[in-house]
N, C-alpha and C positions, 0 to 999 in steps of 0.2 A: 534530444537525449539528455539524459542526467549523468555526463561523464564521472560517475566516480569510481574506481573499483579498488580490489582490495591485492595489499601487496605479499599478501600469507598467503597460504594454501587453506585459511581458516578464517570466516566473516564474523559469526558469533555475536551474541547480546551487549558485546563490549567493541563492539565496532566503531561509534560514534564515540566515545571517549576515547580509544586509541587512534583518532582522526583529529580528533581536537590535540591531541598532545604531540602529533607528526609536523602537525601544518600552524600550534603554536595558537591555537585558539581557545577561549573558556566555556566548559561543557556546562552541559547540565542536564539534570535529569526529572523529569515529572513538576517542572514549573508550575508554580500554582496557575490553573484556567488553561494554562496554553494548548494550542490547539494545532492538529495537521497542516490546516490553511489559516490565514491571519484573518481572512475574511471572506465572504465568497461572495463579496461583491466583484470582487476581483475577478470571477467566473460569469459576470455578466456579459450576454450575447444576445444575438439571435434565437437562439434555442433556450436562453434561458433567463429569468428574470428571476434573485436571489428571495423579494419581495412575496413572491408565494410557496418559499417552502415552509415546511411545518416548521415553528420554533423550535420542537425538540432536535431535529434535524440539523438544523444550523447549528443548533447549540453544543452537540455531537462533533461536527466539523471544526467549529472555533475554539474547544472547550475539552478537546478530547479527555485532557489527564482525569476529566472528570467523571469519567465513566470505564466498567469494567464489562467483560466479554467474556461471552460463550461461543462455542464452535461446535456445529455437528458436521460432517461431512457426506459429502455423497456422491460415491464414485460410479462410472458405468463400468458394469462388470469384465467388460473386456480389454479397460487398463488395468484394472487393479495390480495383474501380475508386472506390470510393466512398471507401474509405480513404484511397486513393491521394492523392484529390484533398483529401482533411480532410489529409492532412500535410504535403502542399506550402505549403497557403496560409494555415493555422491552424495546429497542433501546431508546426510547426519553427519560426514567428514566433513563438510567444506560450511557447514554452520546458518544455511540460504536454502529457502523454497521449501522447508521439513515440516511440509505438513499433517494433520493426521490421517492418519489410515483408515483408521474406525472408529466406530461411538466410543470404543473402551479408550481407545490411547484421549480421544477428545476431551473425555469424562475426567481424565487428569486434571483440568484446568487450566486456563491459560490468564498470563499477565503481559499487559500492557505498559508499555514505555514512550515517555514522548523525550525523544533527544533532544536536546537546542544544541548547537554551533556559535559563537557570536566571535566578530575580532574586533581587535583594535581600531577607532575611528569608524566602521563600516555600523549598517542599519543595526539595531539592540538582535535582534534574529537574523542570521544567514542562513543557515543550515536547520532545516527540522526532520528528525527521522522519528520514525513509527517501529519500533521493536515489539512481537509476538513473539512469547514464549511459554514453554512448558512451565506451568506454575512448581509442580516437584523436583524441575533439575534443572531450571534455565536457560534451556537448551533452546537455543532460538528456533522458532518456524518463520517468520518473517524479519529482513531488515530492510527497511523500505526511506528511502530518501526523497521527501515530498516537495514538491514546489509547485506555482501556478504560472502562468505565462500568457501574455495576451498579444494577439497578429491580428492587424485588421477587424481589430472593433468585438473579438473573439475570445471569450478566454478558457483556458486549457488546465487540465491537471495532470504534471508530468513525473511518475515516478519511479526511480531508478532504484533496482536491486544490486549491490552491489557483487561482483561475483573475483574469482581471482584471474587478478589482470584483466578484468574486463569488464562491460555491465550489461545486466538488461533490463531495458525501460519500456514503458509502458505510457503509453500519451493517450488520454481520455476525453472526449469530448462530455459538455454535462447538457443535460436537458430536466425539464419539468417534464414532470410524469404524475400521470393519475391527479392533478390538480396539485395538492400541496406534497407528491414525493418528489424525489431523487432518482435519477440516472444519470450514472458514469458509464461513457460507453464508447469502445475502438471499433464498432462493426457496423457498416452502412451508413456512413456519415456522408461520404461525397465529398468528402474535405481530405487535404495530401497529410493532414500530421498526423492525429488518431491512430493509431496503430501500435506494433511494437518491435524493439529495435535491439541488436545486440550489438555494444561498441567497445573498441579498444584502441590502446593508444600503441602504433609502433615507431618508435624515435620520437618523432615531433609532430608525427600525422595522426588524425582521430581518422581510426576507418568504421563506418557503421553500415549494418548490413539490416537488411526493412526485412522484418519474418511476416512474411504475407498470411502463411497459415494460421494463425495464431490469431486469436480473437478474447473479447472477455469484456462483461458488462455488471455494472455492483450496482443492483434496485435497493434504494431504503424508503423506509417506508411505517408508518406504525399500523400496527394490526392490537386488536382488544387491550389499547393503551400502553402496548411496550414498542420499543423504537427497533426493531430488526433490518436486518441486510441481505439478499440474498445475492452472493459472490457466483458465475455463471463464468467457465474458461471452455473455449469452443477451439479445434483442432480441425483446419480443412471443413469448415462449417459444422460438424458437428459438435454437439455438446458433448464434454468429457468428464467434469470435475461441477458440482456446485455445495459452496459451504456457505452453511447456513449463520448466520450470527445474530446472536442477542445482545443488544448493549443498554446499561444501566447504571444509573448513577452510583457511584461507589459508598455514598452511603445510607442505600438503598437496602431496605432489606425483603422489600417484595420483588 
């Protein structure tokens, strides 16, 4: 897990500078190049050899700040009311998971953030988070705290939402897909980490609890020269939620 959470009742687009200023670290915000992952070599396995993804892909990954995003969404019609109501009175108060509802709220626009973290003496990056927001009112949809990690020759992408007083994480396995795509994927791996995890701290103990139901796999891929994603979140094996994304160099105008 990604033990971090948040000590408000509120996570928000300014979560990562008010982290860096608690714990006495220097922020940063949209480093030139910098990226989710520092490299994905580092995600070399078994299931995956970083050597045949498509350049743009990598370059995506390593390079995030350099690209801007689009979201469509698409819900099955029998959460929507349930959603509906998790965003009114949870998501849009607590500033985590607010994602959109429909083409029209999508159609707002969203803006991208790449946090850094750094401290004194420790590696030039500790901390990398991924902020999505409403491009009209900043209003986060995602704060997502990234890292990678390797077990036995394995390597992983583990990332934590920060939530209040608590967190949930998300552990990915990656694989080659379709020759030069991308898969990020918690569902059928046969491996004990993949999965996703809600954890909290009481006194001095981390207790995490494994959400078995919970599944979710991110395909990228480029289609007619644009570099897309499609985001797939499965509840009790079915599919529930998948949002669409388009991402593009920011100074890009096709």
């Amino acid at each position: 897990v990604v033990p971090f959470e948040a000590h408000s009742g509120y996570i928000g687009a300014d979560y990562f500078k008010d982290l860096a200023r608690s714990e006495e670290g220097h922020f940063q915000r949209n480093a030139a190049d910098i990226g989710i992952v520092a490299s994905m070599d580092d995600l070399r396995g078994p299931t995956f050899d970083p050597q045949q993804v498509d350049p743009l892909i990598r370059e995506f990954y390593e390079h995030t700040s350099r690209f801007k995003l689009a979201i469509v969404p698409e819900w099955q019609p029998l959460m929507k009311p349930f959603f509906l109501l998790y965003k009114q009175f949870v998501a849009r108060r607590i500033g985590q998971a607010n994602l959109p509802f429909n083409q029209e709220e999508a159609q707002r626009g969203v803006v991208s953030y790449i946090d850094t973290i750094d401290f004194p003496g420790e590696e030039p990056v500790v901390l990398r988070g991924w902020v999505r927001a409403f491009a009209e009112t900043d209003e986060a949809i995602y704060v997502g705290i990234y890292t990678t990690f390797r077990y036995e020759n394995q390597g992983y992408v583990s990332v934590g939402f920060p939530l209040p007083e608590s967190n949930f994480t998300a552990t990915l396995l990656p694989y080659n897909h379709n020759r030069s795509d991308f898969l990020l994927t918690s569902r059928n791996t046969g491996l004990a980490f993949p999965g996703h995890y809600l954890s909290f701290f009481e006194e001095d103990d981390l207790t995490v609890m494994n959400l078995h139901t919970f599944g979710e796999e991110i395909e990228v891929y480029i289609a007619d020269g644009r570099l897309q994603a499609d985001h797939r979140f499965f509840l009790g094996g079915r599919l529930f939620l998948t949002l669409y994304y388009t991402m593009q160099h920011v100074n890009s105008e096709t």
